[in-house]
C-alpha positions in Angstrom: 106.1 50.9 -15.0 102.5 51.8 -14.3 100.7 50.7 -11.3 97.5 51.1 -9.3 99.4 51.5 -5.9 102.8 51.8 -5.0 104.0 51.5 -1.8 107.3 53.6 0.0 108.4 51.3 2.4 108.9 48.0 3.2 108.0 47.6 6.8 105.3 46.7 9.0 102.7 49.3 7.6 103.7 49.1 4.2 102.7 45.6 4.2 99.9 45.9 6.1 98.8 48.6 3.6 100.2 46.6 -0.3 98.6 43.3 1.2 95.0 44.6 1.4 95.3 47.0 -1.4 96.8 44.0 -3.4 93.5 41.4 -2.4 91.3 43.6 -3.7 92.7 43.0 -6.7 95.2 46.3 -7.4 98.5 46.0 -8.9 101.0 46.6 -6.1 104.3 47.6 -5.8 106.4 47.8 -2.7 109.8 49.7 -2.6 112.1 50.0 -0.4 115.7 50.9 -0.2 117.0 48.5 1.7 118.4 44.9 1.0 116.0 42.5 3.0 112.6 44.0 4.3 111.2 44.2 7.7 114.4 45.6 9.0 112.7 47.2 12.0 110.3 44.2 12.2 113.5 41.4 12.5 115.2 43.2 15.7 112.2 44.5 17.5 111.2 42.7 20.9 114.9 41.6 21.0 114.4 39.7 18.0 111.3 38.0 18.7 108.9 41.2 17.7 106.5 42.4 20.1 103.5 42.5 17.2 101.2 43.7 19.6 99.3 44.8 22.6 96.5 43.4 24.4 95.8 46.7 26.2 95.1 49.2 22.9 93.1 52.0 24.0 93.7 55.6 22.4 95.0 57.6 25.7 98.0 55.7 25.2 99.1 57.1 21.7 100.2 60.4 21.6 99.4 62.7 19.3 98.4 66.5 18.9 95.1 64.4 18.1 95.4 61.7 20.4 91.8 60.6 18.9 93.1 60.5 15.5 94.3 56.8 15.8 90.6 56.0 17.1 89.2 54.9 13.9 92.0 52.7 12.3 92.7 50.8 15.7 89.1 50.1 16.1 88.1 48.6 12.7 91.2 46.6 12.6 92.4 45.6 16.1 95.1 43.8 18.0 92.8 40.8 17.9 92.3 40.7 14.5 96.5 41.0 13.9 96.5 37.8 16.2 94.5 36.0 14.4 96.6 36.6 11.5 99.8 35.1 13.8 97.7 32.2 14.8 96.5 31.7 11.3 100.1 32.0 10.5 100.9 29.0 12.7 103.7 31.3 14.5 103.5 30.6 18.6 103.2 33.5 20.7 103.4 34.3 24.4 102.1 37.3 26.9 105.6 38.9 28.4 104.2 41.2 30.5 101.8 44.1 30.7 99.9 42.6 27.6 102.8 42.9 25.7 102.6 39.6 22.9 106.0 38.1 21.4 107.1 35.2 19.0 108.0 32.8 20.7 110.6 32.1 18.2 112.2 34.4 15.7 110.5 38.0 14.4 111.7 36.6 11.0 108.5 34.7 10.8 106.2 37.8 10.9 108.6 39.1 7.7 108.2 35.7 6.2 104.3 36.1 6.7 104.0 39.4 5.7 106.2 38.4 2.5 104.4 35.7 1.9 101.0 36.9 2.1 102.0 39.9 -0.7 103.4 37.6 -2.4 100.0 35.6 -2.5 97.9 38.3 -3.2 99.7 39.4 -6.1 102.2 42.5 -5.2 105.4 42.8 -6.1 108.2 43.5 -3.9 111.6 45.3 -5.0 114.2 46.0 -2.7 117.1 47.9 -3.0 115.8 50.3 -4.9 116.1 54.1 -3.6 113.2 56.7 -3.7 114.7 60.1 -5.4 110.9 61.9 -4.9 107.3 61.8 -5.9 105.9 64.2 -8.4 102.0 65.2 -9.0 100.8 62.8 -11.2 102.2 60.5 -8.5 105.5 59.9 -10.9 108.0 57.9 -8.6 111.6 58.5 -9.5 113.7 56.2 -8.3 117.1 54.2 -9.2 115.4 51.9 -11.0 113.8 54.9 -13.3 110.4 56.4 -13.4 107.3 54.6 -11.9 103.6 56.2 -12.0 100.6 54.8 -10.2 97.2 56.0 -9.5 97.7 55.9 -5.5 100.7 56.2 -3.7 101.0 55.0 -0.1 104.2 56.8 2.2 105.1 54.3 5.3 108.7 55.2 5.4 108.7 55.4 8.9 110.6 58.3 10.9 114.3 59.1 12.0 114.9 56.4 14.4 117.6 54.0 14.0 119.4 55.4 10.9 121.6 52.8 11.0 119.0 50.8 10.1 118.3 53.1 7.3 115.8 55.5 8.5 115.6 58.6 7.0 113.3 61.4 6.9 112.0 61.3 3.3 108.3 60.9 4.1 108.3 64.2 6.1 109.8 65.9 2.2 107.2 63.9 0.1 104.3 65.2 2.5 106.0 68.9 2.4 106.4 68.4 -1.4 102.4 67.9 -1.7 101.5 70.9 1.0 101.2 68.9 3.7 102.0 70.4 7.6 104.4 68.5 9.6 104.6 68.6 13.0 107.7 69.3 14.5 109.7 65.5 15.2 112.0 64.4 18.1 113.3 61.5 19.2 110.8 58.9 21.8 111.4 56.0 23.8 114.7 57.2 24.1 117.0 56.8 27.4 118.0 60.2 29.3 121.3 61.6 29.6 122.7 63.8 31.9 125.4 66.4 32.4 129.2 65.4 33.3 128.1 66.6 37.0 125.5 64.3 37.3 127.0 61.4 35.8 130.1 61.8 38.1 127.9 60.1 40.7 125.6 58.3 38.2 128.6 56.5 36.2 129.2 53.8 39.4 125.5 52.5 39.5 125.4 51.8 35.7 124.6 48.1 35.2 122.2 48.3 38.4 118.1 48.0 37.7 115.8 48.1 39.7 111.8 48.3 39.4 110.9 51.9 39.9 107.9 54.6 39.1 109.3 57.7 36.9 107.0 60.8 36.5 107.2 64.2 35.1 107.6 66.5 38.1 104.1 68.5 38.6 102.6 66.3 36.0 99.8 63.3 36.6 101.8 60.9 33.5 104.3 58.2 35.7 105.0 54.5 34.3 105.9 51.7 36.6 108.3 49.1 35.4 112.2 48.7 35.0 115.0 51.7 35.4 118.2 50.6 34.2 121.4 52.9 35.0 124.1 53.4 32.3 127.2 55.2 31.4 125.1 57.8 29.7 122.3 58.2 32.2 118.8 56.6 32.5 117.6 54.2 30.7 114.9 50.9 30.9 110.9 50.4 30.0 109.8 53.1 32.7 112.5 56.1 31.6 111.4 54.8 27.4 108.5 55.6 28.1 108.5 59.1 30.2 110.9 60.3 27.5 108.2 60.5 24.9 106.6 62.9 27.4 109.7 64.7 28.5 110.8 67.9 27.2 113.8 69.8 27.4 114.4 71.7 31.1 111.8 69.5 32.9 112.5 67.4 35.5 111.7 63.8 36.6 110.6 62.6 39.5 112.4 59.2 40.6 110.4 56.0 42.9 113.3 54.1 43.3 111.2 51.6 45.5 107.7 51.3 44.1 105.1 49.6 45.8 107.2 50.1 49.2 107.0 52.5 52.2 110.7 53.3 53.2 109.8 55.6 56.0 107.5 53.1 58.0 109.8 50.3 56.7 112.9 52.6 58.7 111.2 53.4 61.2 109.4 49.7 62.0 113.7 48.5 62.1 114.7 51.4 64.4 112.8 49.5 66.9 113.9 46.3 66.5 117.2 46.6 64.8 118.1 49.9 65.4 121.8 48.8 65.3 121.4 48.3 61.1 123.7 50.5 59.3 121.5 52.4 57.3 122.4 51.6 54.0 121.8 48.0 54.7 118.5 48.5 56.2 117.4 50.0 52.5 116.8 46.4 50.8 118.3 48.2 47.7 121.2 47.1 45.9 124.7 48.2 47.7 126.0 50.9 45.4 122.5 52.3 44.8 121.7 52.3 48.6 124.7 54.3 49.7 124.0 56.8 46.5 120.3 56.9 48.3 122.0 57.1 52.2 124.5 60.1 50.6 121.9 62.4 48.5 119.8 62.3 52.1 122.5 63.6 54.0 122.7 61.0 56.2 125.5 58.4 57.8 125.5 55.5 60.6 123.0 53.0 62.2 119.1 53.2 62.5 118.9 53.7 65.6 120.9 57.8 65.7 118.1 58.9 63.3 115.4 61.3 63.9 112.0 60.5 62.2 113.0 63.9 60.5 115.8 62.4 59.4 114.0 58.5 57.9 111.7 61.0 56.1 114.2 62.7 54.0 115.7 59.0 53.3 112.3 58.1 52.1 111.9 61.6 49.9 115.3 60.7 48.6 114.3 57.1 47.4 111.2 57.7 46.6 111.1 61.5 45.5 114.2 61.6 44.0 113.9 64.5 41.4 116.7 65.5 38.8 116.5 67.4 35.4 117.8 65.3 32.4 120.6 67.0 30.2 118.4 66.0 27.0 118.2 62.1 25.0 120.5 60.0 23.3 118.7 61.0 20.3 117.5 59.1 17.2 120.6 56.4 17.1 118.9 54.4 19.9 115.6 56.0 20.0 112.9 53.4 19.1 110.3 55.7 17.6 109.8 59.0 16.0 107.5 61.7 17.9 105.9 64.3 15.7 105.4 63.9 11.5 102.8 64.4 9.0 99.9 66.4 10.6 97.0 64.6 11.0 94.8 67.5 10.7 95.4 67.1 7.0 95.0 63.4 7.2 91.5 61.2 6.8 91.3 59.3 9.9 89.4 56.4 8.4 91.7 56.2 5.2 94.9 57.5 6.2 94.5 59.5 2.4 95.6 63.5 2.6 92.8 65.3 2.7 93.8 67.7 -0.3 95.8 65.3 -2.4 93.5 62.1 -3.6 95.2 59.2 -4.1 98.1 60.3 -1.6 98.6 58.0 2.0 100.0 58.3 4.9 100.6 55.8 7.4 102.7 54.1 10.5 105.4 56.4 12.4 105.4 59.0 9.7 102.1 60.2 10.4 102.3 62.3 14.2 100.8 59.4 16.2 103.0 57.6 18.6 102.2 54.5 20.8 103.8 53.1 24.5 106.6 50.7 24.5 105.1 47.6 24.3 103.5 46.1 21.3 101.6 49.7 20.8 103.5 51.2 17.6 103.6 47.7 15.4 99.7 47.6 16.4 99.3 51.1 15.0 101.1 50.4 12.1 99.3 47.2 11.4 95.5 49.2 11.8 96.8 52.6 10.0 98.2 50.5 7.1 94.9 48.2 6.8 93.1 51.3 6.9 94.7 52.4 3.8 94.9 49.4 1.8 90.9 49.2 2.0 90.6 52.6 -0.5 94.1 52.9 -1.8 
């Protein structure tokens, strides 16, 4: 029941972290409540995992020390995870905005992060619950008491509990004096208040490419918005939600890329019979949404110029203040965690508690949609596993 390292969690940086701990030659063991591991892995990406990003750069992590990630990401980096793939023999494919997925299933990265444990000599028990971790680094759990020189947390955060997420890293660092930072749900889609969705409610199922900022802020993303029952979802709204906080309010493109006024206006003089909502090139019920907030009825040709510009604002300024998130049952990642102030940056160990790890979404660093939070917790778990 004595080990060199065990390892709390049986996910992407837990085995990132018991694989290289393991090939240096420590005795390993992973735990993990659950039945099968790589839960999170296996229905990521739509169940073909985004591993990775080709774009990693620090800016797009956040953090209360964005530069915290710098070190881990930089000695082990998204190449160096796709070499592992390719070594791996699994096929992979750019999707878009250097975001890299199987082409096949995301069970093979579980298989290849099993296997490769496996290889190197760790042992892997699942279905076995955590009760806590005691100085001494005694590990209570329903399988009884282990005890291990180093003891490496990668439970992850809140998100998904259905999957089984839990907050018991955030307790384990408290437990050891560790500061947390406050959590919240990220990459989350927006909801809104009954008022609001009395109008939004008839364009769910409609997407359309748009540009979604924080009003008076410089942070926008440009890809898909996807209208629901609830509110506000698709790639660009995931991502402003990690930046979003409560009472502030977005600011809408509808029609990225285009210029509605000069598009209107070009049309007024040679089609000014169009009915307006036509002459919008957006879908119908989202159009005549667009033609009502504006204030505005008929054909092309009775508008003002006054009157094409406050179309435009309302396609391409449209700004409303979300009612909050839908919260950590959809939300993909976990904002906030262990502090990093009291973390090493180059070994993920706490910086008052030798033999004690942090790493992946419990620790308070949190990538883009895209590939960006597997890549972290491939480089913080590597990171680990050299020292642990």
């Amino acid at each position: 029941m004595t080990w060199d390292v065990i390892v709390l969690g049986a996910g992407a940086a837990g085995f990132m972290a018991g694989i290289e701990a393991a090939r240096r030659g420590r005795r390993v063991l992973i735990l993990d409540h659950a039945k099968f591991p790589g839960e999170k892995i296996r229905i990521s990406g739509g169940g073909r995992c985004n591993f990775t990003n080709l774009h990693i750069a620090p800016e797009r992590f956040l953090s209360q020390n964005p530069r915290f990630a710098l070190s881990s990401l930089r000695r082990f980096t998204q190449h160096d995870f796709i070499a592992r793939i390719n070594a791996a023999g699994i096929a992979w494919h750019e999707k878009t905005l250097g975001q890299l997925f199987c082409d096949g299933s995301a069970r093979q990265v579980v298989d290849m992060l099993v296997r490769d444990f496996a290889r190197a000599g760790g042992e892997l028990r699942l279905g076995v619950s955590v009760n806590s971790v005691a100085p001494g680094f005694r590990v209570d759990t329903s399988d009884g008491v282990f005890s291990a020189a180093s003891v490496v947390v990668a439970t992850g955060g809140k998100s998904i509990p259905k999957m089984g997420a839990t907050g018991f890293g955030y307790g384990v660092a408290q437990a050891f004096g560790l500061r947390l930072v406050e959590t919240r749900p990220g990459l989350v889609p927006l909801t809104f208040t009954d008022t609001q969705l009395d109008w939004m409610k008839p364009l769910a199922g409609i997407a359309v490419q748009a540009r979604v900022g924080l009003a008076g802020a410089k942070i926008s993303f440009d890809e898909g918005l996807l209208f629901t029952h609830r509110g506000l979802s698709g790639p660009s709204v995931l991502q402003i939600s990690s930046y979003w906080q409560a009472g502030q309010a977005i600011v809408v493109d509808l029609a990225q890329g285009r210029d509605i006024a000069a598009e209107a206006m070009a049309a007024r003089r040679i089609a000014g019979g169009r009915d307006l909502v036509n002459a919008l090139d957006l879908p119908d019920k989202l159009a005549r949404n667009v033609v009502e907030r504006a204030g505005l009825s008929g054909r092309l040709a009775d508008q003002s110029t006054k009157a094409l510009a406050s179309l435009s604002d309302a396609v391409h300024l449209w700004t409303l203040v979300p009612a909050g998130t839908e919260g950590y049952r959809t939300a993909e990642v976990t904002l906030g965690g262990v502090d990093t102030r009291d973390l090493d940056a180059k070994t993920m160990q706490a910086r008052a508690v030798p033999g004690l790890y942090f790493v992946g979404e419990v620790v308070d660093v949190t990538g883009w949609l895209g590939g960006y939070n597997f890549q972290w917790a491939w480089s913080s778990g590597w990171a680990a596993g050299q020292v642990a």
